[in-house]
Structure formats: C-alpha cells, structure tokens
Backbone as CSV, one residue per row, in Angstrom:
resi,resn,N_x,N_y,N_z,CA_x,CA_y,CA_z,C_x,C_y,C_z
1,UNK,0.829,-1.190,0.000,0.000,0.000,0.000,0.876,1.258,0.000
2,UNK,2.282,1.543,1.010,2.413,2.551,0.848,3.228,2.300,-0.469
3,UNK,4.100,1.324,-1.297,4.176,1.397,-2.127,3.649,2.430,-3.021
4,UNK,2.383,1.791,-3.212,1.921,2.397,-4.645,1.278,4.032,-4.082
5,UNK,1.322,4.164,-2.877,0.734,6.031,-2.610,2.275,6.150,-2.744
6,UNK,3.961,6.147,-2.779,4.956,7.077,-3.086,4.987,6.684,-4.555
7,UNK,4.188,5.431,-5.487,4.359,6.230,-6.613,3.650,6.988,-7.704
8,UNK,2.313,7.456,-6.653,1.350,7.980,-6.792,1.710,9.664,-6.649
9,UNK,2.174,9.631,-5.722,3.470,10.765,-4.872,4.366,11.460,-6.546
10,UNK,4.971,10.197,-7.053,6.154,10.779,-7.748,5.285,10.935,-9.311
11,UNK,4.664,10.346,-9.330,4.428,11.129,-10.724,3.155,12.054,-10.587
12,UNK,2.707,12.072,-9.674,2.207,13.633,-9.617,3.177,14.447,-9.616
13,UNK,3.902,14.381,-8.807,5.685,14.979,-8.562,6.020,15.878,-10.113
14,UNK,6.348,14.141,-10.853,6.624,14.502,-12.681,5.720,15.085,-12.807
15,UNK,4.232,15.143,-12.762,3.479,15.680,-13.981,3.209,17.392,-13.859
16,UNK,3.410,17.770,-12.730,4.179,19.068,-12.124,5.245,19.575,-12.237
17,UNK,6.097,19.013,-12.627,7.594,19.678,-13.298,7.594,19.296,-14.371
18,UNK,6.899,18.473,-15.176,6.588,18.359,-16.640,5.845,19.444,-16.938
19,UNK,4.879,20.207,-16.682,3.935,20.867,-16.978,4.355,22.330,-16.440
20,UNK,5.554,23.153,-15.672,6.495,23.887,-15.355,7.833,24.220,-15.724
21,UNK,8.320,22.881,-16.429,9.740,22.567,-16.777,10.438,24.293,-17.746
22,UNK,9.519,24.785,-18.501,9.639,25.620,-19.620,9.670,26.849,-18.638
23,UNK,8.524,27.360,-17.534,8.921,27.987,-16.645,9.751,28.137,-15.963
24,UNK,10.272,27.308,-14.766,11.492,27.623,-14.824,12.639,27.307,-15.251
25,UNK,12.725,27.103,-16.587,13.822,26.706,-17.762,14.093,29.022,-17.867
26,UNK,12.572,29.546,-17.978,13.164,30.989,-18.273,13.351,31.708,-17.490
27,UNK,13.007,30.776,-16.222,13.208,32.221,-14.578,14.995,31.738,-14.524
28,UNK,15.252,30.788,-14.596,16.609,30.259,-14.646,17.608,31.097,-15.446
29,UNK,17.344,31.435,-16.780,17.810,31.939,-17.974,17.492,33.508,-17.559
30,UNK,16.235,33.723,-17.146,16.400,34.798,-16.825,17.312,36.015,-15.775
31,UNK,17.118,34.798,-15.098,18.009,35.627,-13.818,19.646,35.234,-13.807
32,UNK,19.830,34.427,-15.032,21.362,34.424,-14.984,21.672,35.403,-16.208
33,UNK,20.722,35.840,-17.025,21.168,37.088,-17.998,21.089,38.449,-16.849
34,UNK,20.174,38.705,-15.818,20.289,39.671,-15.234,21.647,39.590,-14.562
35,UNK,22.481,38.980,-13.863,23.596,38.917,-13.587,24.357,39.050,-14.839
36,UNK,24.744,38.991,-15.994,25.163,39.619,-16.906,24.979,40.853,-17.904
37,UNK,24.132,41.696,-16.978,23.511,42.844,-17.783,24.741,43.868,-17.306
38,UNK,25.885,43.631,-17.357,26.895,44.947,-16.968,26.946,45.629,-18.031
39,UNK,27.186,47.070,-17.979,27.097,47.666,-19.051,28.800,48.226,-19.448
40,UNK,28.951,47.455,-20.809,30.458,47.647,-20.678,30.731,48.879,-22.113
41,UNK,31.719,49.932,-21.947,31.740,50.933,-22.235,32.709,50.394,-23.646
42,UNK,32.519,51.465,-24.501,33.714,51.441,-25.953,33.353,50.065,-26.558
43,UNK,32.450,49.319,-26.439,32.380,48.129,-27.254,32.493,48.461,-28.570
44,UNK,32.867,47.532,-29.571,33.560,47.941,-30.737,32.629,46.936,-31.276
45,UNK,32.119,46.913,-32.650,30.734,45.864,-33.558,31.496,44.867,-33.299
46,UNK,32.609,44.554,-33.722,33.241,42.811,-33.876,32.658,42.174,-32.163
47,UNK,32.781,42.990,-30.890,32.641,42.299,-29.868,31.135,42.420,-29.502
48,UNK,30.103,43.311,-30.179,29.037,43.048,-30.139,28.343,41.583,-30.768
49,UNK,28.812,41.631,-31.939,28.837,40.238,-32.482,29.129,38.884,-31.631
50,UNK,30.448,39.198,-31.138,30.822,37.981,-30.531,29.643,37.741,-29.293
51,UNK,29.376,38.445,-28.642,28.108,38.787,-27.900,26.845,37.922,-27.990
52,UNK,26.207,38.568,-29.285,25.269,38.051,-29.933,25.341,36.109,-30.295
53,UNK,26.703,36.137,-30.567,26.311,34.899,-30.825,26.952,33.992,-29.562
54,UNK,27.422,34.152,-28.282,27.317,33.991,-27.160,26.017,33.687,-26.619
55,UNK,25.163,34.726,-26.959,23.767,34.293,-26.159,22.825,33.534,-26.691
56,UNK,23.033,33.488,-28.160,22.658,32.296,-28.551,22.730,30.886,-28.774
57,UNK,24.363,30.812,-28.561,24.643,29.572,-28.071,24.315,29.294,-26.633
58,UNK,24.277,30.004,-25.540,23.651,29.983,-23.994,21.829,29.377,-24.693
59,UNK,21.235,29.851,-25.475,20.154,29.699,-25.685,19.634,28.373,-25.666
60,UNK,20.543,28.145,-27.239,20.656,26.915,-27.359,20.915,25.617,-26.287
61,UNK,21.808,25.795,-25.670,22.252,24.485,-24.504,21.303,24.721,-23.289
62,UNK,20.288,25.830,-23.582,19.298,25.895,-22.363,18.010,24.871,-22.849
63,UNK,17.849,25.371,-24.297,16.662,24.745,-24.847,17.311,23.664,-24.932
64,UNK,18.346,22.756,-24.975,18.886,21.438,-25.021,18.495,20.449,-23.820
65,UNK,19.003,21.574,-22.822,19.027,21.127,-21.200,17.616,20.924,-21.299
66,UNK,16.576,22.103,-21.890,15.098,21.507,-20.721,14.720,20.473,-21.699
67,UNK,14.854,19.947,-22.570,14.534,19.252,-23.593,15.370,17.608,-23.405
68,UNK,16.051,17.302,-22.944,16.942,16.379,-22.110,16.105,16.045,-20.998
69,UNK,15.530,17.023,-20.422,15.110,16.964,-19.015,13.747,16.507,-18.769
70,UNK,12.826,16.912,-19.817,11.407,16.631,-20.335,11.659,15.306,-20.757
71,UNK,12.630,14.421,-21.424,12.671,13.404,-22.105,12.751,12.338,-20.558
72,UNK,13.781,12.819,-20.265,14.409,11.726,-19.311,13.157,12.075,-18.026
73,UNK,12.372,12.889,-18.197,10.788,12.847,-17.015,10.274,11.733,-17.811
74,UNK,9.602,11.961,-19.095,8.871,11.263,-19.857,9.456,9.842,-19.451
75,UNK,10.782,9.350,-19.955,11.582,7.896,-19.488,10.846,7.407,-17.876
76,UNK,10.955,8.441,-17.397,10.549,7.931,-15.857,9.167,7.053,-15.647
77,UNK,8.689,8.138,-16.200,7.250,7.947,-15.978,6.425,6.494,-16.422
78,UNK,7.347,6.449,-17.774,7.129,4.706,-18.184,7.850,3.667,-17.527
C-alpha cells in the first residue's frame, strides 16, 4: 500500500515539473542574464557580435538542457 501512494506521490511529482519545466527553464535563464547585464563601455561591432552569438549559443544548450530533461521525465514515468 504505501508502495503504490509514493508512486502515486512521484508522478504527480513529474506531472508538475513536466507541466512547469519551460517555466522555470526561463526564470533560470532569466536571472542568470540579469547577472550579466553589466554595461560595458567602448564596445567595438566585432565584440558586439561575438556577444550576440554567445547568447545564442547559452540559448541553445538551455533549450537542449530543458529538452533532455522533459525526455528523461517522460523515461521515468514509463
């Protein structure tokens, strides 16, 4: 019995961080770009660039991460 109420427990658990995962995938992302919002003086285009495509690779390995993370919930759950 208590068996099956902790795994009654855990995938309610999953189906709550399945159904959030994307949320805080951007409070995460978010608040680690606010720690990088310094404002740095004389930037020159070449290092704006480099910039730009900095945060899109951060983008990328974020949308990787929650997407890894959704899979391997999904794995669980079966």
């Amino acid at each position: 019995m208590m068996d099956e109420e902790l795994s009654e427990a855990v995938k309610k658990c999953l189906k709550i961080l399945e159904e959030n995962i994307d949320i805080i995938s951007d409070l995460e992302f978010t608040l680690e770009d606010e720690k990088e919002n310094d404002l740095v003086p004389d930037l020159e285009l070449h290092n704006l660039y480099d910039m730009t495509e900095d945060v899109a690779a951060s983008a990328k390995l974020k949308r990787a991460e929650s997407n890894f993370m959704r899979r391997k919930s999904e794995d669980f759950q079966q």
